[in-house]
C-alpha positions in Angstrom: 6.5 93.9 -51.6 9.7 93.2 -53.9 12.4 90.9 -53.6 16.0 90.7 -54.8 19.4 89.5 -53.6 17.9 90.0 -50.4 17.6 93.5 -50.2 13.6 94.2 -49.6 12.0 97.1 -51.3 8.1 97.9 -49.8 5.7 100.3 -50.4 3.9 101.8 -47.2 2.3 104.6 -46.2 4.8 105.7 -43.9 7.8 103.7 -41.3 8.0 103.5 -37.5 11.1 104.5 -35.2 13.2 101.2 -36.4 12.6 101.7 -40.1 9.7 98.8 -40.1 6.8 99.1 -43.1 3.5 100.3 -41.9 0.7 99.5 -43.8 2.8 97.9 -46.7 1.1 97.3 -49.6 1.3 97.0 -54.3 -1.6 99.1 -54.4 -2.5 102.0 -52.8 -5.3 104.6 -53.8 -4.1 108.0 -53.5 -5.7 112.0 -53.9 -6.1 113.5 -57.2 -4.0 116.1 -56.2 -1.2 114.2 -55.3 -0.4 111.6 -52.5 3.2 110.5 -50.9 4.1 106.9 -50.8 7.0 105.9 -49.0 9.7 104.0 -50.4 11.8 101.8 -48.1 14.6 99.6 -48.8 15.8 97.2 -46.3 19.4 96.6 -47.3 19.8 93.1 -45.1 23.2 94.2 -43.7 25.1 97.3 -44.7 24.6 99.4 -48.0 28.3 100.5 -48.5 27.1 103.6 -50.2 27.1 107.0 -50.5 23.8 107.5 -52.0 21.4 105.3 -53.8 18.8 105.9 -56.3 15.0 105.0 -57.4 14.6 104.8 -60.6 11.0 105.3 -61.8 9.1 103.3 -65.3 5.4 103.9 -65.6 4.1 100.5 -67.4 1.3 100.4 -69.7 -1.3 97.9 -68.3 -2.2 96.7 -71.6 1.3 95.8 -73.5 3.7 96.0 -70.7 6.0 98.4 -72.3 7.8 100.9 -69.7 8.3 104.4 -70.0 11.4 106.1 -68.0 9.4 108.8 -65.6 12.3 110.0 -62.8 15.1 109.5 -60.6 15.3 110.1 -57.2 18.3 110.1 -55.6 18.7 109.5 -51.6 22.2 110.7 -50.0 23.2 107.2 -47.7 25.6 106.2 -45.2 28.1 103.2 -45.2 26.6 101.6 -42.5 22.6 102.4 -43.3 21.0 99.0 -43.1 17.6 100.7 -44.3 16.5 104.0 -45.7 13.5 105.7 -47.3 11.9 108.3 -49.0 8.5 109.6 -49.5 7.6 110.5 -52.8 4.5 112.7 -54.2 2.8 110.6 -56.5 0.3 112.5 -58.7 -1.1 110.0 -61.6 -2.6 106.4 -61.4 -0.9 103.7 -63.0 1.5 100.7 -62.8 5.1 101.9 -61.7 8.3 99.8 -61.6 10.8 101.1 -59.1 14.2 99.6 -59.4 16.7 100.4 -56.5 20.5 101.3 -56.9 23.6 102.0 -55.1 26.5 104.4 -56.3 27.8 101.8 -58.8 24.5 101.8 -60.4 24.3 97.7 -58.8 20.6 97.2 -58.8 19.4 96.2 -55.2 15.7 95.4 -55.3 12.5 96.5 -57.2 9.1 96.2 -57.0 6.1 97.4 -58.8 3.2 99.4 -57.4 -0.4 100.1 -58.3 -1.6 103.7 -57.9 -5.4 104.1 -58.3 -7.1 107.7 -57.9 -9.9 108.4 -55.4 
């Protein structure tokens, strides 16, 4: 679970009916064929956007250095004061997730540990 300017990003397996994590968590272990994580932003008030985006880093464990891997983009509402997405993640690894609005203003990140069972 990730901070900034308020705006919560968490990883979890899936959300319930009023956008709340469920079983939120950095690490997760996921298939070798693929797994989906979900990605949900709580915005702490309204997002005043039309769409935001995740941008996606793997890190290498041992320097540190990140590696651009994707961009998602999620179509939003003004007045959304949480969204997510679920997202297929295939490879284990360190990822940093940073969180953006239309303007490209960042509103959280987090990092999140992938390990294959």
């Amino acid at each position: 679970i990730s901070f900034c300017q308020a705006q919560q990003l968490f990883f979890c397996e899936q959300t319930d009916s009023l956008g709340r994590p469920l079983n939120a968590s950095d690490t997760f272990f996921i298939d070798k064929n693929g797994s989906y994580i979900t990605l949900l932003v709580d915005v702490n008030g309204k997002l005043f956007s039309d769409y935001a985006e995740f941008i996606i880093y793997t890190v290498n464990a041992a320097t540190g250095e990140e590696n651009y891997d994707n961009t998602i983009r999620v179509d939003a509402a003004y007045n959304w004061t949480y969204f997510w997405k679920q997202i297929v993640f295939y490879n284990s690894g360190i990822y940093h997730v940073i969180v953006v609005d239309d303007s490209k203003k960042k509103l959280c990140e987090g990092k999140l540990t992938l390990l294959v069972h």
